[in-house]
C-alpha positions as CSV (number, residue, x, y, z in Angstrom):
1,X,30.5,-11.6,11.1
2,X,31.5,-9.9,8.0
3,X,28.1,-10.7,5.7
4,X,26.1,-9.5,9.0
5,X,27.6,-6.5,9.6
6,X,26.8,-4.3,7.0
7,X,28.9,-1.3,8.2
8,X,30.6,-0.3,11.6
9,X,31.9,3.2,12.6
10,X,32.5,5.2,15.5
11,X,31.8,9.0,15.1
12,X,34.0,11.1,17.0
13,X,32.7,15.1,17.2
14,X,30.8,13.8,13.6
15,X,33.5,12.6,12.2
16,X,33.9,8.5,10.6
17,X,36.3,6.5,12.4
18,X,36.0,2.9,11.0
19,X,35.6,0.3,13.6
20,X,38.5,-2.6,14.4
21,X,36.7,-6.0,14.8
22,X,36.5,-5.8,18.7
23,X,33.2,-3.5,18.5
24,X,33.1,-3.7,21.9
25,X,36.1,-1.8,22.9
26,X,35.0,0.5,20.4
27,X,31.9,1.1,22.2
28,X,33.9,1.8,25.6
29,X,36.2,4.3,24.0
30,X,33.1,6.4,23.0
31,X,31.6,6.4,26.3
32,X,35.0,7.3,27.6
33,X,35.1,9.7,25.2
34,X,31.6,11.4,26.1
35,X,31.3,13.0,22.6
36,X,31.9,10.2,20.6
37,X,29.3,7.0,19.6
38,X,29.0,4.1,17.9
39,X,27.1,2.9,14.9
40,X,26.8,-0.9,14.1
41,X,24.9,-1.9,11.0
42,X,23.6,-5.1,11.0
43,X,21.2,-7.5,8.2
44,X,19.2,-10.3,9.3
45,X,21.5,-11.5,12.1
46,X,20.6,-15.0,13.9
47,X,20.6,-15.7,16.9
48,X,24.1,-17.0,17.2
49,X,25.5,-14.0,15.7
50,X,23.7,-11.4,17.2
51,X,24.3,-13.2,20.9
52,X,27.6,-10.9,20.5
53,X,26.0,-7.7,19.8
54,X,23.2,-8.6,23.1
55,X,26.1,-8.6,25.5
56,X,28.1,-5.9,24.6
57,X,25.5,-3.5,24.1
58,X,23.2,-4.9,27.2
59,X,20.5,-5.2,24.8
60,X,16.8,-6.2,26.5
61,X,15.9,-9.5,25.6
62,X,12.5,-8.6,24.6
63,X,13.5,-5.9,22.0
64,X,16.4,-8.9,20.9
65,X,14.0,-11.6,20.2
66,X,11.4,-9.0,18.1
67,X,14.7,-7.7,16.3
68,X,15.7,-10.9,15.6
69,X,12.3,-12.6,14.0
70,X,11.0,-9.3,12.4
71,X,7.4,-9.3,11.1
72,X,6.8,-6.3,13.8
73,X,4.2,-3.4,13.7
74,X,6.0,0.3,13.8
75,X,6.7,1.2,18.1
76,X,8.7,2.6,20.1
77,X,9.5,0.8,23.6
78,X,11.7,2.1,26.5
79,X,14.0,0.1,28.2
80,X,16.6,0.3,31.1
81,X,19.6,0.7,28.6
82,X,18.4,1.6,25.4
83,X,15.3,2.5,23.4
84,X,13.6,-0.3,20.6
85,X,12.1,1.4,17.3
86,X,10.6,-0.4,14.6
87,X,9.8,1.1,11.2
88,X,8.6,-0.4,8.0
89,X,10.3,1.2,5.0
90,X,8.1,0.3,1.7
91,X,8.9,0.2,-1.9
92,X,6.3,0.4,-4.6
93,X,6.9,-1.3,-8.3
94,X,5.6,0.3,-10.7
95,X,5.3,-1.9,-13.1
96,X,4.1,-4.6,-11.0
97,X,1.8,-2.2,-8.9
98,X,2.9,-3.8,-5.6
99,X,4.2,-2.7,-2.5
100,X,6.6,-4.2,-0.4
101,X,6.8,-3.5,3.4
102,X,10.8,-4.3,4.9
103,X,11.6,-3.8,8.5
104,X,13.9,-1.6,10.1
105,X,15.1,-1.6,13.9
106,X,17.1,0.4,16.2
107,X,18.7,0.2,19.5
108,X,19.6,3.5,20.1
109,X,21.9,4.1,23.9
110,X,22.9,6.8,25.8
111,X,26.6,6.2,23.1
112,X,25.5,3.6,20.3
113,X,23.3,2.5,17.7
114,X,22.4,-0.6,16.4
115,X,20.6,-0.9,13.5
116,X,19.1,-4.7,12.5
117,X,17.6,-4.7,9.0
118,X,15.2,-7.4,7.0
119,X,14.1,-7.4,3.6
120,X,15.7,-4.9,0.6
121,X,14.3,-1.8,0.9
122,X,16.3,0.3,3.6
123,X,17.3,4.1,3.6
124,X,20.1,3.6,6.0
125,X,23.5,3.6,3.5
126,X,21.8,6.9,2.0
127,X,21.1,8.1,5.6
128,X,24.8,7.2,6.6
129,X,26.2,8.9,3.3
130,X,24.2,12.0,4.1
131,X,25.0,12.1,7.4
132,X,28.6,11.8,7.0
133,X,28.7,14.8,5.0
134,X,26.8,16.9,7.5
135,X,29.0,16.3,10.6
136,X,27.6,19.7,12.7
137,X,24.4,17.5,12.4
138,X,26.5,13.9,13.5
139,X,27.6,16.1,16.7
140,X,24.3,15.4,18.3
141,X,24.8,11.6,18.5
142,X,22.3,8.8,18.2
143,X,19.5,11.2,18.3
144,X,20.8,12.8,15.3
145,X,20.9,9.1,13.2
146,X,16.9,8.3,15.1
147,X,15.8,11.8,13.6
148,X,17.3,10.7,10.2
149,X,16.4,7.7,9.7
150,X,12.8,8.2,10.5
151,X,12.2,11.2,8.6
152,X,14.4,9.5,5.3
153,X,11.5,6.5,5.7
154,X,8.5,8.8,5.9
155,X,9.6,11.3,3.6
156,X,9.5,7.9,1.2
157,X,6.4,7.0,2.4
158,X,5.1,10.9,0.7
159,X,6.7,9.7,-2.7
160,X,5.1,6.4,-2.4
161,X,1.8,7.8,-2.3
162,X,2.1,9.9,-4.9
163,X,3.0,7.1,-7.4
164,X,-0.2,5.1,-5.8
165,X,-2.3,8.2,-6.6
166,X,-1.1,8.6,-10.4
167,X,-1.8,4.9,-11.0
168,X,-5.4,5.6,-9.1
169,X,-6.1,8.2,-11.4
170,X,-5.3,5.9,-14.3
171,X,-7.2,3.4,-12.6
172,X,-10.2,6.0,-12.3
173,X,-10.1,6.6,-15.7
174,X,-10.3,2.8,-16.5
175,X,-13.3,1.9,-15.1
176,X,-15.3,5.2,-15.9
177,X,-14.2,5.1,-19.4
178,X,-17.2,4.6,-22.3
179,X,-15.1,2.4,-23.8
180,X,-14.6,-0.2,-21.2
181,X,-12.7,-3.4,-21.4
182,X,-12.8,-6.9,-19.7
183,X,-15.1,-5.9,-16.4
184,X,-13.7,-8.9,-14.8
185,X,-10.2,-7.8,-15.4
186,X,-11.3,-4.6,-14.0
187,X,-12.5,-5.8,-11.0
188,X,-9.6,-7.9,-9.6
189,X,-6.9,-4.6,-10.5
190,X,-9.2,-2.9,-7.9
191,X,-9.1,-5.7,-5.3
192,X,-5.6,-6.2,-5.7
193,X,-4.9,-2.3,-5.9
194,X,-7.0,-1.6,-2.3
195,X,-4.6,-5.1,-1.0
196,X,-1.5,-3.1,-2.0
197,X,-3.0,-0.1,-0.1
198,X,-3.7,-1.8,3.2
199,X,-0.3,-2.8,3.1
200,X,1.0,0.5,3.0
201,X,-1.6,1.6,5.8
202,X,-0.1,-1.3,7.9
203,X,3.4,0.7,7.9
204,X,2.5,4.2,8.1
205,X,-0.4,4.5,10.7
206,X,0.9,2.4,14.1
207,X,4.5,4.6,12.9
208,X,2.1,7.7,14.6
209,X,2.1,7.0,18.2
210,X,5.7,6.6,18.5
211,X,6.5,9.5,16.6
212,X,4.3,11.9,19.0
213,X,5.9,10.0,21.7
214,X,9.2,11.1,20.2
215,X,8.6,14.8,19.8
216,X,7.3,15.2,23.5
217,X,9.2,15.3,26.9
218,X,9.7,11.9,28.9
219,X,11.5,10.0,26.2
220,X,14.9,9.0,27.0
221,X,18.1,9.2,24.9
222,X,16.0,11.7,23.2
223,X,18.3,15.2,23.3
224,X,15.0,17.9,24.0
225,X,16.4,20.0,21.3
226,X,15.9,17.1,18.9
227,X,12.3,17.3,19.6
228,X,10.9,20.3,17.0
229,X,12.6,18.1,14.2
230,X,10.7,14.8,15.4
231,X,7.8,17.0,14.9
232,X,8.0,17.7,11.2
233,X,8.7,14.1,11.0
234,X,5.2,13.6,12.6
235,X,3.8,16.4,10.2
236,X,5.4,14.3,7.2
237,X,3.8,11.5,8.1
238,X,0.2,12.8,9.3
239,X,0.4,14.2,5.2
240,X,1.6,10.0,4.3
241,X,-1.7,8.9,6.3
242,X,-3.9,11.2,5.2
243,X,-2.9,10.3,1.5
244,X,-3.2,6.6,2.4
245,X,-7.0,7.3,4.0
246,X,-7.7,9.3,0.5
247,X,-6.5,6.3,-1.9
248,X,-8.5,3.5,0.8
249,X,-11.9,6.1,0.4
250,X,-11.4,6.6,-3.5
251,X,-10.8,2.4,-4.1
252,X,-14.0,2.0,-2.2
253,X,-15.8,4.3,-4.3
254,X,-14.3,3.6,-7.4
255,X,-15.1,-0.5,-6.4
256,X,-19.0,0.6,-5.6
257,X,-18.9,2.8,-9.2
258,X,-17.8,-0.4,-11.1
259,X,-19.9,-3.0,-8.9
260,X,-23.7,-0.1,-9.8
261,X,-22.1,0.1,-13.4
262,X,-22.0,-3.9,-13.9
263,X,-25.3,-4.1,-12.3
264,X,-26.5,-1.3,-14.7
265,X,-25.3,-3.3,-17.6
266,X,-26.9,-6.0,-16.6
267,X,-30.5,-4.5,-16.5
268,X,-29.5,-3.3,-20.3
269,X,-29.0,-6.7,-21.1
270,X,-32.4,-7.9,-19.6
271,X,-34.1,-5.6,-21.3
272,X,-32.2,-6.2,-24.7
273,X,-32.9,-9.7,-23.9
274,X,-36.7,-9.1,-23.2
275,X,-36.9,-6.8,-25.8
276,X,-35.9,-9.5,-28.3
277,X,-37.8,-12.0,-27.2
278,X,-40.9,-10.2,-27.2
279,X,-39.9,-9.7,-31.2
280,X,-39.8,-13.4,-31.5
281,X,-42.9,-14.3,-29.7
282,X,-45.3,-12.2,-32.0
283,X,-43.9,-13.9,-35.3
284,X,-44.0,-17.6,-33.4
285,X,-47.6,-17.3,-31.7
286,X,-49.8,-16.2,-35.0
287,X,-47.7,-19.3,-36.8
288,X,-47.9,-21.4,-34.2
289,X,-51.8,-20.8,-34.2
290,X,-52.1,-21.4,-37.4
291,X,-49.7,-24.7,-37.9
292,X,-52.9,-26.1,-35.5
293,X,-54.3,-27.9,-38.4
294,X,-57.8,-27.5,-37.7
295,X,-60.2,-27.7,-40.7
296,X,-62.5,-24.8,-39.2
297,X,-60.2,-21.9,-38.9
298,X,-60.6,-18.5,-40.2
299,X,-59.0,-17.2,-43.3
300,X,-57.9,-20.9,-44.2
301,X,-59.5,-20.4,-47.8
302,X,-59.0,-16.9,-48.4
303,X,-56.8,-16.5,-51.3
304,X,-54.4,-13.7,-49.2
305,X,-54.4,-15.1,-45.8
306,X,-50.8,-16.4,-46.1
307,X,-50.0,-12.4,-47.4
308,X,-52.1,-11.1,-44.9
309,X,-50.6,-13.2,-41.9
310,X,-47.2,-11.7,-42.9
311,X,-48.4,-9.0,-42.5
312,X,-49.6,-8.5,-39.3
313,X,-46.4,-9.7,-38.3
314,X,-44.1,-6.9,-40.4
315,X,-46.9,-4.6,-38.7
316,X,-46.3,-5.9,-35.0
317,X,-42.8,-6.4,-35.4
318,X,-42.5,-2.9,-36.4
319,X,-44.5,-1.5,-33.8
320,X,-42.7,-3.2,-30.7
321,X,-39.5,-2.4,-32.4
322,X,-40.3,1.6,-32.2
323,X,-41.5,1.3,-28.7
324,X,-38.4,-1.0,-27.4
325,X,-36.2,1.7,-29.4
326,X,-37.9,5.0,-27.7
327,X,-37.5,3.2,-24.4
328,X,-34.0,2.5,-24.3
329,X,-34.5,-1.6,-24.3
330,X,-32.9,-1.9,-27.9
């Protein structure tokens, strides 16, 4: 399975030995070994090829069949053999302003780990390059590449949010800015931006239950002195979800900000409106009285009534126009 497996080494006192193509007998000879394990790397196996991996490694078929068609929430499930973790690395594009959620499993056993990946973003080669220069660390076994892995996607999660909280701010800035552009336009970046968000929220918040699971007693295949370091993990990613509540609060208020400012417009444009039209309906009512043609109406043979009618109008008009102005209508 050679576009399946990504990578395949057995670490022996935390040092790389590559794997031969019978994985299996590799996987005995580290349990023989007792201070040895094995990591198998795998991306977006089917069924067929991962049917294999399930025997050898005495995979639950539960964990299998969730491994196998992703689109799972971040947990943590115990089983007989081997314990099932699910996290969601993310990526954010900046200049597309989305964020896109991958999936990330392990299988980690009393002398293995399996690692089963879908979609592109994945910290595990950096993890694996890191790791392989920090052998003392390697020593611990598969707890060791858990406690990696996890705190390599959280610690991402951090620097995720702080590229969602520049683009806020410049968002922020946007819609409380005098000189404001298409309100529409506006109003959609902010829908999609709090989408994007809810996304993010959808990989980092289930990720907290398993991570206190992790950092207390009970937990198998766990080492206990592993346990302080799944801590700061948890503490990494309490910071991530407290930044991801404080971007979902601030899109709310900036939404309700823009939502009063385009109803506040709108009032200055009925009163604009009104203002207006109360200007033309002076000017149209005293014509419009006197285009009656009636033969008894005042002023009719008064040498400056047509003057005099103009008049009253520059006079009225001017009037309203002062009062609409002090008001704030015009």
């Amino acid at each position: 399975m050679p576009g399946v497996i990504v990578d395949c080494a057995t670490y022996r006192e935390g040092r790389r030995i590559d794997c031969a193509a019978d994985f299996g007998r590799a996987l005995q000879e580290a349990r023989a070994e007792g201070h040895s394990f094995l990591w198998l790397g795998m991306y977006e196996p089917t069924q067929e090829e991962f049917d294999m991996v399930t025997s050898e490694f005495a995979l639950h078929p539960l964990a299998v069949e969730d491994a196998l068609n992703a689109h799972q929430r971040p947990k943590l499930e115990v089983y007989d053999d081997s314990l099932f973790v699910v996290l969601k690395p993310i990526t954010y594009d900046v200049s597309a302003d989305t964020v896109t959620a991958s999936e990330l499993m392990l299988f980690v056993g009393d002398s293995f780990v399996v690692t089963v990946r879908h979609g592109a973003a994945s910290p595990l080669r950096a993890v694996r390059k890191r790791l392989e220069q920090q052998p003392r660390i390697l020593r611990h076994g598969p707890t060791a590449v858990l406690y990696a892995v996890s705190d390599a996607v959280v610690d991402h999660y951090i620097d995720v949010a702080g590229e969602l909280q520049l683009d806020l701010e410049e968002l922020e800035a946007e819609v409380f800015s005098p000189d404001r552009g298409d309100t529409k336009n506006t109003a959609a970046r902010i829908y999609a931006f709090k989408r994007e968000v809810m996304e993010f929220r959808r990989a980092t918040v289930p990720l907290a239950d398993p991570m206190t699971r992790l950092q207390n007693p009970g937990v198998p295949f766990v080492h206990d002195h592993a346990r302080p370091f799944f801590r700061d993990v948890d503490d990494h990613l309490t910071r991530a979800n407290e930044s991801v509540e404080g971007l979902d609060r601030l899109l709310s208020d900036i939404l309700a900000a823009h939502l009063a400012q385009m109803g506040v417009r709108q009032n200055d444009d009925m009163r604009k409106i009104s203002a207006w039209a109360a200007l033309a309906a002076v000017p149209t009512l005293i014509a419009g009285v006197y285009g009656m043609n009636f033969h008894r109406m005042p002023e009719l043979d008064w040498r400056y009534g047509y003057e005099a009618v103009l008049l009253v109008m520059v006079v009225i008009e001017v009037c309203l126009y002062r009062l609409f102005k002090r008001r704030g209508w015009l």
